[in-house]
C-alpha positions in Angstrom: -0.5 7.5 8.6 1.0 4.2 8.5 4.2 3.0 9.9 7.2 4.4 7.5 8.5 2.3 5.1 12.5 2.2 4.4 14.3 1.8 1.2 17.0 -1.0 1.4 18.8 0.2 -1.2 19.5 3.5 0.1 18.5 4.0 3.5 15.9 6.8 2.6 13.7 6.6 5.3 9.4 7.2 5.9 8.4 6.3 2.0 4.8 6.8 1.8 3.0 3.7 0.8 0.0 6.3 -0.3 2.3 6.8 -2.9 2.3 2.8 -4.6 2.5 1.6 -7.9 0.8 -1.4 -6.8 -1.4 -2.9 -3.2 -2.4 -6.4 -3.4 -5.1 -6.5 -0.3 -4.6 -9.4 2.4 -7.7 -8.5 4.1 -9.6 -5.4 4.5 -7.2 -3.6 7.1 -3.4 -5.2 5.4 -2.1 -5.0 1.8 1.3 -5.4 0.7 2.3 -2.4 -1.1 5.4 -1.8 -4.1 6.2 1.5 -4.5 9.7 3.1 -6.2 12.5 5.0 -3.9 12.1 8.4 -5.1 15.4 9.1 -3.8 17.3 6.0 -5.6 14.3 4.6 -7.7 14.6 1.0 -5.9 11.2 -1.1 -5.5 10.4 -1.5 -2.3 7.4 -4.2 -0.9 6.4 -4.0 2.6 3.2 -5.2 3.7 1.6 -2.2 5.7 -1.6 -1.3 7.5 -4.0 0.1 4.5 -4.1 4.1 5.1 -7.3 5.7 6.0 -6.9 7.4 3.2 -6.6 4.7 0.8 -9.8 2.7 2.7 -12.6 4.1 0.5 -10.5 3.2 -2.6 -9.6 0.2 -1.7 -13.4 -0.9 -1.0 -14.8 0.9 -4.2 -11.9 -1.3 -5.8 -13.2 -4.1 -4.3 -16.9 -3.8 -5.1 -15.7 -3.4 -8.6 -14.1 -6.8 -8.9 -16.5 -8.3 -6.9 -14.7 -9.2 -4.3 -15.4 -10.6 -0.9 -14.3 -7.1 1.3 -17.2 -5.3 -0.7 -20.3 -7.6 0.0 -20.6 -7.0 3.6 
């Protein structure tokens, strides 16, 4: 799992960036993810390693815009 994320807001701690509303990829191991505080509903960025979970996602997304991660 990737390093926990915590809300500014409200201190919550360990939000799971699985759990985003939206990544934008830096590169194909780093993406800066928003997700909502499900404890006080803030939006929180933090740019976190991409899950091995999210990694076939992410490259299926990427093959899908055509971009440069999914023409290796």
């Amino acid at each position: 799992m990737s390093q926990g994320v915590s809300c500014p807001a409200c201190g919550s701690e360990k939000l799971d960036v699985r759990r985003y509303d939206a990544m934008m990829v830096v590169r194909a191991d780093l993406a800066l993810f928003t997700l909502r505080c499900p404890r006080c509903g803030a939006v929180v960025s933090s740019m976190q390693r991409i899950p091995a979970e999210l990694l076939d996602e992410v490259r299926f997304a990427a093959i899908e815009v055509g971009a440069g991660m999914g023409r290796e």
